[in-house]
C-alpha positions as CSV (number, residue, x, y, z in Angstrom):
1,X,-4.6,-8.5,-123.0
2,X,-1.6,-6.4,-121.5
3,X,0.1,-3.9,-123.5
4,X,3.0,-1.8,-123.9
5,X,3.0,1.8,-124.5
6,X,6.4,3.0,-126.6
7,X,7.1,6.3,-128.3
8,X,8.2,5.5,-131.7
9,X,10.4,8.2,-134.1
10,X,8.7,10.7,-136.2
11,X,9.9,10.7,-140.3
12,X,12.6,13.6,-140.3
13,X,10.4,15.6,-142.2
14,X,8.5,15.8,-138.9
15,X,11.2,16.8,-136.6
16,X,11.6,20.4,-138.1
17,X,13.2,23.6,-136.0
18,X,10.1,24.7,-134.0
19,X,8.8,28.4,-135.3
20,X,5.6,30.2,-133.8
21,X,2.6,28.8,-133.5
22,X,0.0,30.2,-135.5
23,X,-3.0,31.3,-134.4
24,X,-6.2,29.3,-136.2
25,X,-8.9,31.9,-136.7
26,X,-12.7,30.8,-136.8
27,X,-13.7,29.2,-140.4
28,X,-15.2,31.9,-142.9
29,X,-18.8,31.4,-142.7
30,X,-20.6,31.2,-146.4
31,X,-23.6,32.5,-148.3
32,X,-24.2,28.5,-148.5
33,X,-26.9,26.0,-147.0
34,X,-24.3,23.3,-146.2
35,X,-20.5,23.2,-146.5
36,X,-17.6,21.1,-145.4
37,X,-13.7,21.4,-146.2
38,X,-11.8,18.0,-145.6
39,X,-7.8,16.9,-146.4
40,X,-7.9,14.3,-149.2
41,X,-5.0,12.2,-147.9
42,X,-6.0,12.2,-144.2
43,X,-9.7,12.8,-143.9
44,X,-9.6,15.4,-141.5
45,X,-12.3,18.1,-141.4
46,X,-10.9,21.8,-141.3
47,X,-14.6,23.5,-141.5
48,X,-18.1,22.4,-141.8
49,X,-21.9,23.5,-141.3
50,X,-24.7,21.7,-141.7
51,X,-22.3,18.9,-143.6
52,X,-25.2,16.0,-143.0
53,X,-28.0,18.4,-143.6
54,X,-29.5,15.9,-146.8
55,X,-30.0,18.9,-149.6
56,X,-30.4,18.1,-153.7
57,X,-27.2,17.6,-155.1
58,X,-28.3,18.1,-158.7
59,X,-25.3,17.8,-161.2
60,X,-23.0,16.8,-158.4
61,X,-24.5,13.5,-158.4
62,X,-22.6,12.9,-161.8
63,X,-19.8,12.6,-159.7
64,X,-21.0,9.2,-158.5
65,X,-21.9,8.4,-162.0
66,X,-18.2,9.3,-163.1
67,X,-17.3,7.0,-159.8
68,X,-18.8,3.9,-161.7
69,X,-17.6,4.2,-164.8
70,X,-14.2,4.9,-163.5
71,X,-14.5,1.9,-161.2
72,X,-15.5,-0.5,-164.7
73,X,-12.5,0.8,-166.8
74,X,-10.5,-0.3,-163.8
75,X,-11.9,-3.7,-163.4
76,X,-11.6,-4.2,-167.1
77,X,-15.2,-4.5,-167.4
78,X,-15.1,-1.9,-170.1
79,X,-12.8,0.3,-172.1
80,X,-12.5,3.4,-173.5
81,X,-13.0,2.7,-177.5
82,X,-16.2,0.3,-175.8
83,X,-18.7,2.2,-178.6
84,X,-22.5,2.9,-176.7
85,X,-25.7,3.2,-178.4
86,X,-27.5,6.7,-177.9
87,X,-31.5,5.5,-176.8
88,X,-34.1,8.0,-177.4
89,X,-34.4,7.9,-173.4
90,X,-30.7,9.1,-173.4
91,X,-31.4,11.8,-176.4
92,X,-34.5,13.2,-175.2
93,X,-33.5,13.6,-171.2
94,X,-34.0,17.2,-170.1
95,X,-31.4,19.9,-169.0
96,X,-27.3,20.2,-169.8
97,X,-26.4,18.1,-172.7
98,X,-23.3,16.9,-174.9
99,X,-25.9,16.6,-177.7
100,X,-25.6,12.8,-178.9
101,X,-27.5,12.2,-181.2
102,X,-30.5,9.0,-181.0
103,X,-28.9,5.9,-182.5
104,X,-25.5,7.2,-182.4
105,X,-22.6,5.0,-181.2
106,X,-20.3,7.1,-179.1
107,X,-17.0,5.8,-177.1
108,X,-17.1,5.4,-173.6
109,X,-14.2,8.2,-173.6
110,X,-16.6,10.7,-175.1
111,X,-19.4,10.2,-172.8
112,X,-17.1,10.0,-169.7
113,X,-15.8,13.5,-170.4
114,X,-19.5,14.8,-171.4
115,X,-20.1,13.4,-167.8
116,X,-17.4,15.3,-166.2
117,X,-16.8,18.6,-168.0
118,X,-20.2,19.9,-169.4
119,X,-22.5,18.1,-167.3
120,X,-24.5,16.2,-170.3
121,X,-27.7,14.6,-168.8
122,X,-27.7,12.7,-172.0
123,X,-24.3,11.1,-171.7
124,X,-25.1,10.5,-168.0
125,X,-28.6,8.0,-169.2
126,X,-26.6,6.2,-172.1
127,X,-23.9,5.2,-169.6
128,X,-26.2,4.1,-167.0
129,X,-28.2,2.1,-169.3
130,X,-24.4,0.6,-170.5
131,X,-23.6,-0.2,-167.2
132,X,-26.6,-1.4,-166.0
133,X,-29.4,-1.8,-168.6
134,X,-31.2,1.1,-167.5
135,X,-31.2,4.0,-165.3
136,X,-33.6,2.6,-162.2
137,X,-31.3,-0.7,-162.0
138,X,-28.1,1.9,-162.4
139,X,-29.3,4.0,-159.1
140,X,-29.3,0.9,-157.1
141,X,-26.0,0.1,-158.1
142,X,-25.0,3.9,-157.0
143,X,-27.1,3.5,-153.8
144,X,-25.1,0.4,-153.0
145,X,-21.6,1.9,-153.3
146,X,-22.6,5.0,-151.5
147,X,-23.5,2.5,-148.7
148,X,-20.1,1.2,-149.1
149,X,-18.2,3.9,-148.9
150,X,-19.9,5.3,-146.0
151,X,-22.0,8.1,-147.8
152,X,-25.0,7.4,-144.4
153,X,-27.0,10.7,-146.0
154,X,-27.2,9.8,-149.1
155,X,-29.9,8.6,-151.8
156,X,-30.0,8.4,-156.0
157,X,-32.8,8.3,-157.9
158,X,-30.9,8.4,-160.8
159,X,-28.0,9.2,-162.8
160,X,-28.3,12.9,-163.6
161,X,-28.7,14.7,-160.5
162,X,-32.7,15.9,-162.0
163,X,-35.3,16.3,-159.0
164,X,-36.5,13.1,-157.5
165,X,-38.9,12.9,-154.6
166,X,-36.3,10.6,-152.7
167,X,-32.9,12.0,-154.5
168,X,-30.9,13.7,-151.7
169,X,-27.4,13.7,-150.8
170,X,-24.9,16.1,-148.1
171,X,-22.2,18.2,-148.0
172,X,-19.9,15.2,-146.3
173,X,-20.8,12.2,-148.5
174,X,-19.9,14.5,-151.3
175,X,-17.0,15.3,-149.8
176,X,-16.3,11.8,-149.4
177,X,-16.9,10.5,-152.5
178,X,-14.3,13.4,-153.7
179,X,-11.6,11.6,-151.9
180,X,-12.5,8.2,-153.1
181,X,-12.5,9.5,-157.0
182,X,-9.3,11.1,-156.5
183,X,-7.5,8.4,-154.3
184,X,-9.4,5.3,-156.0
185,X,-8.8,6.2,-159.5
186,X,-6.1,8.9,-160.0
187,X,-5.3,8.2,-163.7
188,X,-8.7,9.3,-164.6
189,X,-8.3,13.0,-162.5
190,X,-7.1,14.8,-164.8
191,X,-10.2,14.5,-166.6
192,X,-11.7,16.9,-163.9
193,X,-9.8,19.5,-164.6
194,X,-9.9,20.0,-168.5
195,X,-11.7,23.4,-169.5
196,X,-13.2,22.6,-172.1
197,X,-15.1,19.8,-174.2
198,X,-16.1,19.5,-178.1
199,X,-18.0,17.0,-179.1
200,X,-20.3,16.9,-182.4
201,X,-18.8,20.5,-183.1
202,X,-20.2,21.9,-180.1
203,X,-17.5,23.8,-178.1
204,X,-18.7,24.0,-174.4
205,X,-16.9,25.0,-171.3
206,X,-16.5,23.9,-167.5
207,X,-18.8,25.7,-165.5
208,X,-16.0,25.6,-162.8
209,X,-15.0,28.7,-163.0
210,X,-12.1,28.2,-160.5
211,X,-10.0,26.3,-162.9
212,X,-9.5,29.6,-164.7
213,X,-8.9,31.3,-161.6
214,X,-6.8,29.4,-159.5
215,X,-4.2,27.1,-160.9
216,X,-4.2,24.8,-157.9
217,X,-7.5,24.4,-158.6
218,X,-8.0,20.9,-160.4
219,X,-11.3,20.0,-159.8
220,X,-14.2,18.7,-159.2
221,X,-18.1,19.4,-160.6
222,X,-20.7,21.9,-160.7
223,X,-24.4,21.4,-159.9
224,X,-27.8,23.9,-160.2
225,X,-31.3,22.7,-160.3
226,X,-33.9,25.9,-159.2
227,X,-34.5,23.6,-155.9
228,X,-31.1,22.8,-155.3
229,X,-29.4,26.4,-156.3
230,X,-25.7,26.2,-157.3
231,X,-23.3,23.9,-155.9
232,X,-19.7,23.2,-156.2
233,X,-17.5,20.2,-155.3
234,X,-14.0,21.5,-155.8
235,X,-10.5,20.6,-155.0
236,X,-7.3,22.3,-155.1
237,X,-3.2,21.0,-154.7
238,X,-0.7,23.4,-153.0
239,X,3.0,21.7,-151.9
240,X,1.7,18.5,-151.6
241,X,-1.1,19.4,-149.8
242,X,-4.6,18.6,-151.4
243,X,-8.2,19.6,-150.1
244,X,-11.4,19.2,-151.0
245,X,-14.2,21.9,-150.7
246,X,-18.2,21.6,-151.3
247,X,-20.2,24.3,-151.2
248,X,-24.3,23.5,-151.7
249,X,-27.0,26.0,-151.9
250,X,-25.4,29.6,-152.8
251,X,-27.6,31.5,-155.1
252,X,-25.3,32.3,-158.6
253,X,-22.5,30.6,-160.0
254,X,-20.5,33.7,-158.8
255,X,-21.5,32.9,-155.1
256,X,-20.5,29.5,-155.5
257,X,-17.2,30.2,-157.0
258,X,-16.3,32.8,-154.4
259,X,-17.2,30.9,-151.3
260,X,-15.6,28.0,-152.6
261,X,-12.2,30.2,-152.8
262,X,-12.9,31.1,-149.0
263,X,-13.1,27.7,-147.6
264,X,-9.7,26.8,-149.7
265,X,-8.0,29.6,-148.8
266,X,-8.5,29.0,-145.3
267,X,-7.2,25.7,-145.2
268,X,-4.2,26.1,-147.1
269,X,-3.3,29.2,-145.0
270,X,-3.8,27.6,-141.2
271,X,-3.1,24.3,-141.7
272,X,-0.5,21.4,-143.2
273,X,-0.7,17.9,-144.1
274,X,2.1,15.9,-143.8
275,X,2.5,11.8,-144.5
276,X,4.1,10.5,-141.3
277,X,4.2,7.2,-142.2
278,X,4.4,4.8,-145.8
279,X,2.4,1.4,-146.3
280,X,4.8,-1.1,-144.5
281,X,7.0,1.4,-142.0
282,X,8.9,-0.9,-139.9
283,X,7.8,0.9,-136.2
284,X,8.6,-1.5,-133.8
285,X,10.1,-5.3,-133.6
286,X,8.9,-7.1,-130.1
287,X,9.7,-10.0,-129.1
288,X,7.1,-12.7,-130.1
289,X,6.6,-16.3,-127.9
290,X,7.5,-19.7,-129.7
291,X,8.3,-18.4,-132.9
292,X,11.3,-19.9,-135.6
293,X,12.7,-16.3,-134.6
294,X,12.6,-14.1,-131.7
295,X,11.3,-10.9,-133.1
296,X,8.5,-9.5,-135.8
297,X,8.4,-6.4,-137.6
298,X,5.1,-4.3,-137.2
299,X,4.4,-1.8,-138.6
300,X,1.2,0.2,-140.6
301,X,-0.7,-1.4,-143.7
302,X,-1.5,2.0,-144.7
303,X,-0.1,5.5,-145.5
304,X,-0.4,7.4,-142.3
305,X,-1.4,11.3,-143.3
306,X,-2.1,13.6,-140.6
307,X,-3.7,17.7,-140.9
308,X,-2.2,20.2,-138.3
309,X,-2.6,23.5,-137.2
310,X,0.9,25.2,-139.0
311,X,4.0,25.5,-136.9
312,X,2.9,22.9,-135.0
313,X,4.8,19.7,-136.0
314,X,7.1,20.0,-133.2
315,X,4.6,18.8,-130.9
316,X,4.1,15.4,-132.8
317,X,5.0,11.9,-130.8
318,X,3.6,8.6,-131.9
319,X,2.9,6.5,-129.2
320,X,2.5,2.7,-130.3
321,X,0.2,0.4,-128.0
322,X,1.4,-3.3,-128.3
323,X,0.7,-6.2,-126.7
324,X,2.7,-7.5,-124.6
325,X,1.8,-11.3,-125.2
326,X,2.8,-12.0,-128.7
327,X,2.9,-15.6,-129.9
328,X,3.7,-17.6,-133.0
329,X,2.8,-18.5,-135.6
330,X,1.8,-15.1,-136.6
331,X,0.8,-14.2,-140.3
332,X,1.0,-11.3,-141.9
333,X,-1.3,-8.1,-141.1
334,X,-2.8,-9.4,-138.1
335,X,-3.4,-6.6,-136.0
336,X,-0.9,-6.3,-132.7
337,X,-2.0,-3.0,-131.3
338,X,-2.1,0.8,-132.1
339,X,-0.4,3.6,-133.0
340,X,-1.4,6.7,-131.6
341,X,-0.4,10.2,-133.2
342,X,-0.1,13.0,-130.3
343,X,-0.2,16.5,-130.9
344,X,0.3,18.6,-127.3
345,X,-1.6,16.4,-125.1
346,X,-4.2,15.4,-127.6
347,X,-4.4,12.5,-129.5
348,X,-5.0,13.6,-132.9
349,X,-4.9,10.4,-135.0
350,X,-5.2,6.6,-134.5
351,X,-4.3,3.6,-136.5
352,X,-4.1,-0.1,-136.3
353,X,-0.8,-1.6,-135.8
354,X,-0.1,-4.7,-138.0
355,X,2.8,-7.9,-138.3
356,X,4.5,-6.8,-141.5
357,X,5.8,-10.7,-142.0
358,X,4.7,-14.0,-140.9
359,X,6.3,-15.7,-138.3
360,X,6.1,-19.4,-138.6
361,X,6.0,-21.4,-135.2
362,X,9.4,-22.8,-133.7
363,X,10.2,-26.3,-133.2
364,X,9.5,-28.2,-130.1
365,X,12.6,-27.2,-128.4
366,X,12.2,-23.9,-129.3
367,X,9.2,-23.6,-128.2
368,X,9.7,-25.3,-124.5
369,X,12.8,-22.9,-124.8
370,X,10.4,-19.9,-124.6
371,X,7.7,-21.3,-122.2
372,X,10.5,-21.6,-119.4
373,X,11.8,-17.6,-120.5
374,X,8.5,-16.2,-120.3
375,X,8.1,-18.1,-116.9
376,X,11.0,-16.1,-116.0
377,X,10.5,-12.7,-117.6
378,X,6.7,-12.8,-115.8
379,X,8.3,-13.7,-112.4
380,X,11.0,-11.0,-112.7
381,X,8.8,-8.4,-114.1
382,X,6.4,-9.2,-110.7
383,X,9.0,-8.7,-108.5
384,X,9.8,-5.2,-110.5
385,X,6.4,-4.7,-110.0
């Protein structure tokens, strides 16, 4: 299939007065087994090591429990006042608690912030069993959506983060699964952040100390086992720029903390993330064959974010990829090429290129119309040639 390569406008916010490039240093490097430091809107990577080594994620595998429950409250499948019965498997699990008591009906509310802000192991079995009828068929169902969102280093045993043979996870997939709680399920964030939780009048803090250090700081969950040693999956907002950090095998809750503030710091000092594009940008209109009108509107189906070096946005050109050959009938979001995001002379970002409308085929004359035009157009663009 031939193709035509165009350069398509940048968003004004793009086409800023160039200022001197800055000069990206090497990332810190961390008192840590594994780390990684990714944009939450684009993806991108700013700093990793070891980010697929497969460690024990202890408590930060409550963030995939959190992920679940958020996931049924959005479905409907649940609700917040829902009331679930405490078993004396939930009561008598092992390590950080909310302390619910056996036989207790608590609100889904109350156990998804016990989840979330003081790491209770006991919260974490009473929802599984909810969910699922019990915490073995519950890991499968966190196994599954790990797979689905691409988490490839990644394995639950169960729903508290406690040692398992077989219960691993990385530095990336927990990165990922950041994004996807934050971007999936933003009306439920702000539970990430909250300091503090009382529940049975027990007052107990986040163990992330960062959210009384840093205001951008807004998120995300602490972890320690004696195998594991302390990890962190945090995330931080500065001008509309958000990344995410994890940090996995440091050796005190300082050290986790501190190297966590490194890794931010970093990225919000060297580099910028800025939305080129919205869902449904008009980019281009060619002209489409045989079709009740001669043009369609393409565009992207998706926001398009991108994470530069600072002070280097003048560099930016999209370069869109488009066939050539388009024909009716044509319905809507079927893929007509690429866009291609170029910074300097490398290309920096790719993304499909859709029909934002459907184009309904033309009439016989219309058609025949076209068939002896594109006879035409072929022979003059030979000749050209």
């Amino acid at each position: 299939m031939a193709a035509v390569t165009m350069t398509a406008g940048l968003p004004v916010s793009a086409q800023v007065i160039p200022q001197p490039q800055t000069i990206i240093p090497s990332p810190p490097q961390l008192a840590a087994k594994s780390w990684i430091l990714m944009d939450a809107n684009s993806g991108h990577v700013l700093a990793e090591h070891d980010a697929d080594k497969r460690l024990p994620p202890a408590s930060l595998t409550k963030l995939m429990t959190a992920f679940l429950v958020e996931r049924e409250l959005d479905r409907g499948t649940i609700d917040f006042d829902d009331k679930v019965s405490i078993s004396e498997k939930a009561w008598r699990t092992g390590g950080s608690k909310m302390f619910v008591e056996v036989g207790n009906q608590v609100s889904v509310r109350d156990l998804l912030h016990g989840i979330v802000i003081v790491s209770g192991n006991d919260a974490s079995v009473a929802m599984a069993e909810h969910l699922a009828g019990g915490e073995g068929p519950f890991a499968d169902l966190m196994n599954q959506h790990a797979a689905r969102i691409g988490m490839s280093n990644t394995h639950f045993e169960n729903a508290t983060g406690l040692p398992g043979e077989n219960h691993y996870s990385s530095a990336r997939d927990m990165a990922l699964l950041a994004q996807h709680i934050i971007n999936d399920y933003p009306e439920h964030y702000a539970i990430y952040s909250e300091r503090t939780f009382s529940y049975g009048g027990i007052d107990q803090p986040n163990r992330n100390r960062l959210l009384w250090r840093d205001p951008s700081v807004d998120g995300l969950k602490t972890g320690w086992t004696s195998e594991a040693g302390y990890g962190l999956v945090a995330s931080a907002e500065r001008d509309g720029m958000r990344l995410i950090s994890v940090v996995m095998g440091t050796s005190s809750e300082e050290a986790r903390a501190q190297e966590t503030q490194k890794l931010l710091s970093y990225g919000f000092r060297f580099f910028e993330t800025m939305n080129l594009y919205d869902r449904g940008a008009v980019l281009a209109t060619p002209r489409i064959w045989g079709g009740e009108r001669n043009e369609v509107r393409i565009g992207v189906d998706e926001e398009v974010y991108m994470t530069l070096p600072r002070n280097r946005n003048e560099e930016l050109r999209a370069r869109l990829n488009i066939s050539d050959d388009l024909n009716a009938p044509m319905s809507m979001g079927e893929e007509v090429g690429t866009l291609e995001v170029v910074l300097g002379e490398d290309v920096v970002g790719e993304r499909r290129l859709v029909a934002l409308e459907d184009v309904e085929e033309g009439g016989l004359f219309k058609r025949l119309l076209d068939q002896v035009r594109r006879f035409f157009s072929g022979l003059l663009s030979n000749f050209l040639d």
